[in-house]
C-alpha positions as CSV (number, residue, x, y, z in Angstrom):
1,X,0.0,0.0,0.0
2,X,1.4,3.6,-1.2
3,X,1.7,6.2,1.2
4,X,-1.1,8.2,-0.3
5,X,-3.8,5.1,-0.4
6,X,-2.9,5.1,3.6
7,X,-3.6,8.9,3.7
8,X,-7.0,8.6,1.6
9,X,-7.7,4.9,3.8
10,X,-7.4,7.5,7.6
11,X,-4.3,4.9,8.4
12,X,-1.3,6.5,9.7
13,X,0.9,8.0,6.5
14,X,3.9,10.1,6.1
15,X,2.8,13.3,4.3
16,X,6.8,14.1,2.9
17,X,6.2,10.6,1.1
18,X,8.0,11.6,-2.6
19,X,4.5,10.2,-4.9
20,X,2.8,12.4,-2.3
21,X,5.0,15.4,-3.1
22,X,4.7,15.4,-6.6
23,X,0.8,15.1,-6.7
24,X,0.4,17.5,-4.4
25,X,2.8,20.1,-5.9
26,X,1.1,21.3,-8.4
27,X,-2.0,22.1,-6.7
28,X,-0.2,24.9,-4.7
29,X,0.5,26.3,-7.7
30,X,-3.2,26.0,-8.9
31,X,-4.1,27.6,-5.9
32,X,-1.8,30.3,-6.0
33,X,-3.3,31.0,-9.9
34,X,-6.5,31.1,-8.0
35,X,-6.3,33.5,-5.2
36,X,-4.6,35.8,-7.9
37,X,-8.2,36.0,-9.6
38,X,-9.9,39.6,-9.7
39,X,-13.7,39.3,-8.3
40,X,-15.0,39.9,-11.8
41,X,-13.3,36.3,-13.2
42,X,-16.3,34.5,-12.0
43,X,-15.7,31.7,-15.2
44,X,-12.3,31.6,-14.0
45,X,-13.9,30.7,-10.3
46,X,-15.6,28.0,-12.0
47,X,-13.2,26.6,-14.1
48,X,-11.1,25.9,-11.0
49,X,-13.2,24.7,-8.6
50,X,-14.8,22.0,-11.5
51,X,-11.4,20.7,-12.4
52,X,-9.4,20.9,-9.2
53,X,-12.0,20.0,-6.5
54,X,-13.2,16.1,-6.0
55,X,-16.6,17.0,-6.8
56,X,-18.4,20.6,-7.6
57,X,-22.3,20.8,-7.8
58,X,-23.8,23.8,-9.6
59,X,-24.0,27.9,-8.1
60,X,-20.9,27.6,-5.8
61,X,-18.9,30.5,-5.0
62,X,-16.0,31.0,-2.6
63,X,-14.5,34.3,-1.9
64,X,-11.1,34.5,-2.5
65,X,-8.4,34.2,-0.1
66,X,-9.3,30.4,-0.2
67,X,-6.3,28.1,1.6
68,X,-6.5,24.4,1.5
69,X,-3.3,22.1,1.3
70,X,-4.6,19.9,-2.1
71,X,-6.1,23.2,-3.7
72,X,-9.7,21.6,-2.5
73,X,-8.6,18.4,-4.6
74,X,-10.4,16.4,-1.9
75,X,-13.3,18.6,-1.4
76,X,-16.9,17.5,-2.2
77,X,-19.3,20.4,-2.8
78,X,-23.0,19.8,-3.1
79,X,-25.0,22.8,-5.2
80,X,-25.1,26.1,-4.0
81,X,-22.1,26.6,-1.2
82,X,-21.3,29.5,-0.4
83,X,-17.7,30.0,1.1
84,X,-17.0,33.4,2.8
85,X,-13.5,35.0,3.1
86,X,-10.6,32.9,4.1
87,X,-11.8,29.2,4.4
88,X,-8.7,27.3,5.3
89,X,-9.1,23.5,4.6
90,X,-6.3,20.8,5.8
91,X,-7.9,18.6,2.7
92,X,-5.9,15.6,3.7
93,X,-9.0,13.4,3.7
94,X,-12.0,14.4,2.6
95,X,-14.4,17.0,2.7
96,X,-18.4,16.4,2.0
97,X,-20.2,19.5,2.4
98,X,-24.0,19.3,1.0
99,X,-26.4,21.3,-1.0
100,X,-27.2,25.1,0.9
101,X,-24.5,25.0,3.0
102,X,-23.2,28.7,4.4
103,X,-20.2,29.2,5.5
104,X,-18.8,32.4,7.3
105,X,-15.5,34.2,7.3
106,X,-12.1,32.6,8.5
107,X,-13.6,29.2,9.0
108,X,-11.3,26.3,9.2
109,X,-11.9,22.3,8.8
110,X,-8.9,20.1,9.1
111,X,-9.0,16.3,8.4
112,X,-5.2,15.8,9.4
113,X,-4.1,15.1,12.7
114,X,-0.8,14.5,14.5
115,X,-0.9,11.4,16.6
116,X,-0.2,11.5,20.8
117,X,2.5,9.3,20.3
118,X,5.7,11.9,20.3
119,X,7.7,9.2,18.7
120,X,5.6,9.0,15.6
121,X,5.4,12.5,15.7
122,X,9.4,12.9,15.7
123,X,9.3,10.7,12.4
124,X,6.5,13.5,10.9
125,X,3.8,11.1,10.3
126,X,0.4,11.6,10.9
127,X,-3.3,10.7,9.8
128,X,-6.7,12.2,8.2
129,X,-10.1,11.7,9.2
130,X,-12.9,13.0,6.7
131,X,-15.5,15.8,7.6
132,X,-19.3,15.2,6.8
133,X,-21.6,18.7,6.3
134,X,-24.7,18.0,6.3
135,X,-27.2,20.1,3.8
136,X,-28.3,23.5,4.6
137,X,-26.0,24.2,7.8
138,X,-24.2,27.2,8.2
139,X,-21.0,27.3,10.0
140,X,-20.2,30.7,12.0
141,X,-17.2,32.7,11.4
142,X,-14.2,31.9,13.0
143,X,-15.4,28.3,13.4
144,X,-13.1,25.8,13.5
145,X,-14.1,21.6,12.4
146,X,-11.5,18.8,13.9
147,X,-10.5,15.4,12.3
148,X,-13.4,13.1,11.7
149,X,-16.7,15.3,12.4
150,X,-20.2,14.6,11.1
151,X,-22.4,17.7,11.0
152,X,-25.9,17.7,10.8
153,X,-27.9,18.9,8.2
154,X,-30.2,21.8,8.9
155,X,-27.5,23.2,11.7
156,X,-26.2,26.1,12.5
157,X,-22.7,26.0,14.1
158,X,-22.2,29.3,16.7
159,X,-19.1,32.0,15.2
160,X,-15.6,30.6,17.1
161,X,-16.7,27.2,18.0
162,X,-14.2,24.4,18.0
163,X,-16.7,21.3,16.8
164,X,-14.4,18.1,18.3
165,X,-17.1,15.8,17.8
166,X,-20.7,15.0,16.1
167,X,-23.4,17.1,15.9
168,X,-26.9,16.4,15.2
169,X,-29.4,17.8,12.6
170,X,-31.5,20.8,13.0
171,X,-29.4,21.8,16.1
172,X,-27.9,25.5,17.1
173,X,-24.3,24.2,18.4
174,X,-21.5,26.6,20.2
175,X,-18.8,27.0,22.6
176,X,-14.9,25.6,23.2
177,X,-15.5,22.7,22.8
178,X,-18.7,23.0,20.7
179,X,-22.5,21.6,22.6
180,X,-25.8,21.6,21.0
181,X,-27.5,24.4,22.6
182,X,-31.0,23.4,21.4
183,X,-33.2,22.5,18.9
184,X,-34.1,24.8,15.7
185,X,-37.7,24.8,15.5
186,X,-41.4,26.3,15.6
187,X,-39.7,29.6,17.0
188,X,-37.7,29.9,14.0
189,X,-40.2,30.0,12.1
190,X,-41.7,33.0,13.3
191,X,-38.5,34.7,14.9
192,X,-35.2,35.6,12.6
193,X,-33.8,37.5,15.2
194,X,-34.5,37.1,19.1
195,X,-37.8,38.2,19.1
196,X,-38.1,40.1,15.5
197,X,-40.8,38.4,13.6
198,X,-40.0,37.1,10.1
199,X,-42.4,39.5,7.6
200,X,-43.1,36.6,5.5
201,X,-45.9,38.2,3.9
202,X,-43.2,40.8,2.6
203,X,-40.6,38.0,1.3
């Protein structure tokens, strides 16, 4: 087994591996083409994210800085993400984000991990666990997702949260280290704001 099938399989792998090197070369320079892009080159956007990422649905945008460490090569987009400023993804393993979801500035989701054991750390090896986002969440600025986290879908993740594990559907989750608060529900669908009624009649 190559270094990279152990690094794709969540098995302990050693990242300066030479065959991992050279594939994962040229998407830093992909990247850096990328975040070189003026606002207005939305086809070149496109272009990039359908040829470099794993899997790109249709209406995605990110705004550009964008940092990930394969270029989003291991990124799965469903339709219509939105990425706000400066998403940093450590895209070791995998990223499955669904359809509608939001997220806010500066968030970061990381798949690699270094392991406890200093003596594997001394010989620069370490793993990745894959990152699961379910459908219409949103994920708060500042956020940050750890190694092997399943989102829910219909979530909203509080602004500088550290999710370290699971989170259910149709939750509001915060904090260091990130708890479900409580249920999204009936309130929500009167309230958009505390207690600011939603003028539906008017949308």
């Amino acid at each position: 087994m190559t270094q990279y099938e152990r690094m794709v399989q969540g098995l302990i792998y050693d990242p300066a591996d030479e065959e991992i090197i050279n594939e994962q070369g040229p998407y830093y320079e992909k990247l850096y083409e990328f975040n070189q892009l003026r606002p207005s080159q939305t086809e070149e956007k496109q272009k990039y994210m359908k040829e470099v990422f794993a899997e790109c649905g249709e209406n995605c945008y990110i705004e550009l800085p964008f940092h990930a460490n394969w270029g989003g090569h291991h990124l799965h987009f469903g339709n219509n993400v939105y990425a706000n400023f400066g998403l940093t993804l450590v895209d070791d393993g995998h990223i499955y984000v669904g359809d509608y979801v939001m997220f806010a500035p500066h968030v970061t989701i990381a798949t690699a991990n270094h392991p406890l054991n200093a003596d594997l750390r001394r010989r620069g090896l370490q793993y990745a666990k894959d990152v699961h986002i379910g459908e219409n969440t949103w994920i708060g600025a500042g956020a940050m997702i750890m190694p092997g986290v399943t989102i829910g879908k219909n979530t909203v993740i509080g602004a500088g949260s550290v999710v370290t594990r699971d989170i259910p559907d149709n939750v509001l989750a915060a904090g260091v280290p990130c708890r479900v608060i409580r249920e999204i529900g009936e309130h929500e669908k009167e309230y958009f704001y505390q207690n600011e009624r939603i003028d539906w009649e008017n949308l």
